[in-house]
C-alpha positions in Angstrom: 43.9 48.2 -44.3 41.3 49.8 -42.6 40.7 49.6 -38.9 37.5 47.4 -37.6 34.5 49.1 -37.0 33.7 48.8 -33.0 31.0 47.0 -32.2 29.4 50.2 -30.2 29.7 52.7 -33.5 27.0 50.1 -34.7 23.5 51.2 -34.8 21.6 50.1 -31.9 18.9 47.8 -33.9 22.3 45.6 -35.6 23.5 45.2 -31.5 20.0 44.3 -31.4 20.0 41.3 -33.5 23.3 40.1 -32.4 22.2 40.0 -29.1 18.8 38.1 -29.4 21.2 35.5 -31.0 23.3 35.1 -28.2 22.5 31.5 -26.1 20.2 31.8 -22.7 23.4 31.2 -20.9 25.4 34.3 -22.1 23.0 36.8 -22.1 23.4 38.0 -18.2 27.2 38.1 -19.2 26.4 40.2 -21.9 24.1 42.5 -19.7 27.0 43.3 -17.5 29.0 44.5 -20.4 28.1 47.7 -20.3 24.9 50.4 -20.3 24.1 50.4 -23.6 24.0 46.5 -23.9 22.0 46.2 -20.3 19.3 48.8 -21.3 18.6 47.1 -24.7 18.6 43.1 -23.3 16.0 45.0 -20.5 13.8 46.3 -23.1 10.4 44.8 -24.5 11.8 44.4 -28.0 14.6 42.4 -27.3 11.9 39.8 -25.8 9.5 40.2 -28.9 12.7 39.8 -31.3 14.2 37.2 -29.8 10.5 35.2 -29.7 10.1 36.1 -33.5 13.6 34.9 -34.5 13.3 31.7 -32.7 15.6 31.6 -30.0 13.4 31.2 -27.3 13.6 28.3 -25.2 10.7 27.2 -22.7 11.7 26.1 -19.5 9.6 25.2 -16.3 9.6 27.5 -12.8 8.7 24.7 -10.0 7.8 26.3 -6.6 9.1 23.3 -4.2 9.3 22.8 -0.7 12.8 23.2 0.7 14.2 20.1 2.5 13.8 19.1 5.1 9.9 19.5 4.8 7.2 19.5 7.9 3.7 19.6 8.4 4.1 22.9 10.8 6.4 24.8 8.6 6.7 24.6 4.9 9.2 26.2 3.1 9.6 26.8 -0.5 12.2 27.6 -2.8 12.1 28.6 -6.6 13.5 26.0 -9.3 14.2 26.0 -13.3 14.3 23.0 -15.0 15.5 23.0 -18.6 13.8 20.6 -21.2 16.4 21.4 -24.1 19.7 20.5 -21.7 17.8 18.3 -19.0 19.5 21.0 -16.5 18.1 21.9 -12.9 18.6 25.2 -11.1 17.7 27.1 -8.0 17.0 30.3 -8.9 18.8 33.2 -7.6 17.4 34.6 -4.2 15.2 37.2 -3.4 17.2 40.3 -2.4 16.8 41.7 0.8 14.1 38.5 1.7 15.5 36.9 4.3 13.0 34.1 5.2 12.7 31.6 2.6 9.1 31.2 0.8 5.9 30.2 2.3 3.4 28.2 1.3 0.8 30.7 0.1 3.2 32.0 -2.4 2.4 32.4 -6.4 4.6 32.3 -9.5 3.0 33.4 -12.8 5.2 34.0 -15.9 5.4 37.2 -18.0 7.2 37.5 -21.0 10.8 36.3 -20.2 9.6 37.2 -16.8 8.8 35.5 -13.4 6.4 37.0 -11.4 6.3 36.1 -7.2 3.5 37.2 -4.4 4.2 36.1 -0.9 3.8 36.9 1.9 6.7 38.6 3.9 5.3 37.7 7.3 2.5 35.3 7.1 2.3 34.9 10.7 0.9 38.6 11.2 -2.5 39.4 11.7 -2.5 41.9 8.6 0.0 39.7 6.4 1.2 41.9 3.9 1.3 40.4 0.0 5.1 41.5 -1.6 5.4 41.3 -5.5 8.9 40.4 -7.1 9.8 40.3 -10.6 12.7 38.1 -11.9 14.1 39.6 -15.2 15.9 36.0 -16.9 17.2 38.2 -19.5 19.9 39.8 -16.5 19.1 37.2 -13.6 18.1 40.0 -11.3 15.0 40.6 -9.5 13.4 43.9 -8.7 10.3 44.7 -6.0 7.1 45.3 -7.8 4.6 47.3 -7.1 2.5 46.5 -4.2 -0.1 44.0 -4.8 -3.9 45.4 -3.6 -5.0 45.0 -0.4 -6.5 41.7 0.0 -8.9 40.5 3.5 -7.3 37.0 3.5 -4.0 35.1 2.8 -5.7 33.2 -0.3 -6.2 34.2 -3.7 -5.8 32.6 -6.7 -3.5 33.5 -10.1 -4.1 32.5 -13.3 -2.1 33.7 -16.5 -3.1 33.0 -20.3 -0.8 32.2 -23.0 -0.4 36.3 -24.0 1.3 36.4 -20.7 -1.5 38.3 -19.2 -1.7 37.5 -15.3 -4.8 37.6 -13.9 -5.3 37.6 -9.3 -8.7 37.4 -7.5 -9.1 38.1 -3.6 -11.7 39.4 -1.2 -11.6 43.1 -0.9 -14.2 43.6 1.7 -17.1 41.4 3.7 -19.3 40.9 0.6 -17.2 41.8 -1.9 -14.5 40.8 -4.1 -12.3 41.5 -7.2 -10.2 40.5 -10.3 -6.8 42.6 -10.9 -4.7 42.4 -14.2 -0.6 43.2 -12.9 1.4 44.5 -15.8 4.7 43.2 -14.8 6.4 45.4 -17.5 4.6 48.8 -16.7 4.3 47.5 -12.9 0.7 48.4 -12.6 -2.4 46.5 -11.5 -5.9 47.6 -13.3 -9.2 46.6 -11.5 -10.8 44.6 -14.3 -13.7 43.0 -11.8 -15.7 42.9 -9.3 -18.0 40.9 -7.2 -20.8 41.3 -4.8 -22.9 39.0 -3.2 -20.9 35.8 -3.9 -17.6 34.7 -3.7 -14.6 34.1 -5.5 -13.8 30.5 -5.7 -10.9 29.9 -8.2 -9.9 31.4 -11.7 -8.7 29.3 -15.0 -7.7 30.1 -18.5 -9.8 28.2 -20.9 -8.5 29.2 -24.3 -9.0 32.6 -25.3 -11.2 33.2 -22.2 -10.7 33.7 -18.3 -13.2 32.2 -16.1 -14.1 33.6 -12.4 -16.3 30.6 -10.5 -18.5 32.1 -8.5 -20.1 30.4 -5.5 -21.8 31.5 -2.0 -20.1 32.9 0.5 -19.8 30.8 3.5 -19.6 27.6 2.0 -16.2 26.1 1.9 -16.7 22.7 0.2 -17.1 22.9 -3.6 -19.2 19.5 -3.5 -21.6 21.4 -1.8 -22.1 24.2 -4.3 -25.4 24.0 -6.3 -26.0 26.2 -8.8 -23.2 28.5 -9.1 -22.0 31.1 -12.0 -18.8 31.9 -13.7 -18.2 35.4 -14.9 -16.3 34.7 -18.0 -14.0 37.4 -19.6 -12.7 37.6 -23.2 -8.6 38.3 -23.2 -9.1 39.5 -26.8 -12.4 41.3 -27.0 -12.6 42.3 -23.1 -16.6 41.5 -22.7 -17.9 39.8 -19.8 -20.6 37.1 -20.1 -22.6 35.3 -17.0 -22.9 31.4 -17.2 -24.9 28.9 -15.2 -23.2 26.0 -13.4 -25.0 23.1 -12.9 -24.3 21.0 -9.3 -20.9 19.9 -9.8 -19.7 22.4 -12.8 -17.0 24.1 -10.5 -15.0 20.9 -10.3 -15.4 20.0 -14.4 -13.7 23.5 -15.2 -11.5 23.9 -12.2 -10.7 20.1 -12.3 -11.3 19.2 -15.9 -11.0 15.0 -16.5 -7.8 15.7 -18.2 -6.6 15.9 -15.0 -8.0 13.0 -14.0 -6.9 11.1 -16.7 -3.5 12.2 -15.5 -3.4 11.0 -12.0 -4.0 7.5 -13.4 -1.4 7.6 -16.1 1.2 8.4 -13.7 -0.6 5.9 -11.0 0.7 3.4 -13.9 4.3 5.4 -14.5 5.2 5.3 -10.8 7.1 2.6 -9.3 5.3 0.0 -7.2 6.7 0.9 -3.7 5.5 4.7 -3.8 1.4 5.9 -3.3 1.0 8.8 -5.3 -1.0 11.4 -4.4 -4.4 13.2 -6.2 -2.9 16.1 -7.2 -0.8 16.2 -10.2 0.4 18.4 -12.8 0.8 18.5 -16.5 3.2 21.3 -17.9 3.1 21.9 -21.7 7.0 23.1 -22.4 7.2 23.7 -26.2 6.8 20.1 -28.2 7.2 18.2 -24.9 5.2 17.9 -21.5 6.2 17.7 -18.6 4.7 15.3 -15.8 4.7 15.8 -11.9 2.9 13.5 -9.3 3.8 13.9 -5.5 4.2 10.6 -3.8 5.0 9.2 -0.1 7.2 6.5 0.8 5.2 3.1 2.2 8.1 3.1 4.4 7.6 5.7 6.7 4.5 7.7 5.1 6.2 11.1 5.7 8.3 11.6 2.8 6.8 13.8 0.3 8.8 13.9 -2.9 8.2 14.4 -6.6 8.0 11.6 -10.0 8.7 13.4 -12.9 8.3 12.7 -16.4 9.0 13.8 -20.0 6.8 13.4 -22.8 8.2 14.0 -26.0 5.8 14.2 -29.4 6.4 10.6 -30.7 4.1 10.2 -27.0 7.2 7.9 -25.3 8.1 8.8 -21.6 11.1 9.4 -20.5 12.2 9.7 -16.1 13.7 12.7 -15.5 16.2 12.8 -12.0 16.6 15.3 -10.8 20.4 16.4 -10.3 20.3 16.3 -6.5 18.5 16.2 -3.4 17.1 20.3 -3.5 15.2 19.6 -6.8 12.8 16.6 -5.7 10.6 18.0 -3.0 6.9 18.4 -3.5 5.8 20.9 -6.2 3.5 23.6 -4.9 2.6 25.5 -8.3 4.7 25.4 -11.7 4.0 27.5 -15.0 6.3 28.0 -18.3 8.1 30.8 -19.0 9.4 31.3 -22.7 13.1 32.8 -22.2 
């Protein structure tokens, strides 16, 4: 009888597929294993194969404020919720990042990939913006590469279905910019720039990115008259210019989708909670996920979250969350396809 061929004599491409089969939970066990195993679950393919053989599973990254919340010093910590197991997680913490998250913090995915800017000390005068990368593949996080040097603490992030993550800032007085961060090559790539107006906000609207401009100066969006959006093509990379009539910034940043939303889940929430304006709507695979921030009538302080699952027969279900950590207010979300 002839002995059993060892799993490592096999060629890399077989350990390969066996891998990409493995479930979500067992594949950090499996990157532990050895070398070999931890450089191929690291690699690009094992992403693409996994995605083409249809074990990928879509869960949702929920940027939350840590309990107990305060108007003078929000907190945030990082949570996954699973749609195929209804599970809730913290996600593991930042190494060597001692204070937890502040509020000016983004989360974009990338391909099986979480990407976080903050701010390691936004008290400073010259806050300096920190990028980390979460690999799900091996739970551990790396420090990316340095994000460009931005004037002020906001900027906005926006990331399109091809996992491409797009950030806009001010760069100088009368100047701004778009980056594109590769979070696999760890490199950012100047992609536009700005002069004369400002950069108000970014959004993915199918195949296209869309960078509203308005004047400088002017901080309420009502006020904006006649503003532009320089609109970039993800797949043939041309820029085109287009007019915005007076009120156009709020129909693409705040389409009535959205609006539509607040009052659905106005009708969803329970009687004795006020929801709040803004609300999210967070497309995991066939379902979608519902937020809405509320406060308690009976003290007005409490700010928690409602959430809801809506499956394709277009029936909502209440999701509760496991314990206490999961329900604060949700700062940002996005889905990340594991």
């Amino acid at each position: 009888m002839e002995a059993p061929i060892p799993i490592d004599a096999l060629p890399e491409s077989l350990i390969l597929e066996c891998l990409a089969r493995l479930d979500l939970k067992d594949i950090p066990v499996a990157s532990r294993v050895c070398h070999k195993w931890l450089h191929l679950i690291e690699s690009r393919h094992f992403y693409t194969l996994r995605k083409q053989l249809g074990f990928s599973n879509q869960v949702a990254c929920l940027l939350q404020q840590s309990p107990p919340p305060t108007f003078t010093n929000l907190k945030y910590a990082i949570n996954q919720f699973d749609p195929m197991n209804r599970e809730w997680n913290r996600l593991p913490p930042i190494p060597n990042f001692t204070k937890e998250l502040p509020w000016s913090t983004s989360i974009a995915p990338s391909e099986g990939k979480l990407v976080v800017i903050s701010e390691c000390d936004p008290e400073s005068r010259d806050p300096v913006k920190s990028v980390f990368v979460l690999d799900f593949a091996t739970q551990r996080w790396r420090k990316g590469n340095g994000m460009p040097s931005i004037r002020s603490s906001k900027f906005s992030t926006a990331a399109s279905k091809c996992h491409r993550i797009f950030i806009s800032g001010d760069v100088g007085r009368e100047e701004g910019a778009v980056w594109e961060y590769d979070a696999w090559k760890d490199e950012w790539t100047v992609l536009h720039r700005v002069r004369g107006g400002q950069i108000i906000g970014m959004k993915i609207i199918g195949e296209e990115l869309w960078v509203i401009i308005g004047c400088r100066g002017i901080k309420n969006m009502r006020m904006f008259k006649g503003n532009g959006a320089d609109v970039y093509h993800l797949q043939t990379k041309e820029w085109r210019q287009v007019e915005l009539a007076s009120g156009g910034v709020n129909e693409v940043l705040c389409p009535r989708t959205d609006f539509e939303l607040y009052e659905l889940m106005k009708n969803l929430s329970e009687n004795n909670f006020k929801v709040l304006e803004n609300c999210f709507r967070l497309q995991l695979g066939k379902q979608c996920l519902l937020m809405a921030p509320f406060v308690t009538l009976t003290d007005g302080y409490g700010r928690e979250e409602l959430f809801y699952m809506q499956g394709e027969d277009g029936n909502f279900e209440k999701m509760e969350p496991s314990s206490s950590e999961f329900s604060g207010y949700v700062g940002s979300c996005c889905c990340v396809e594991l």
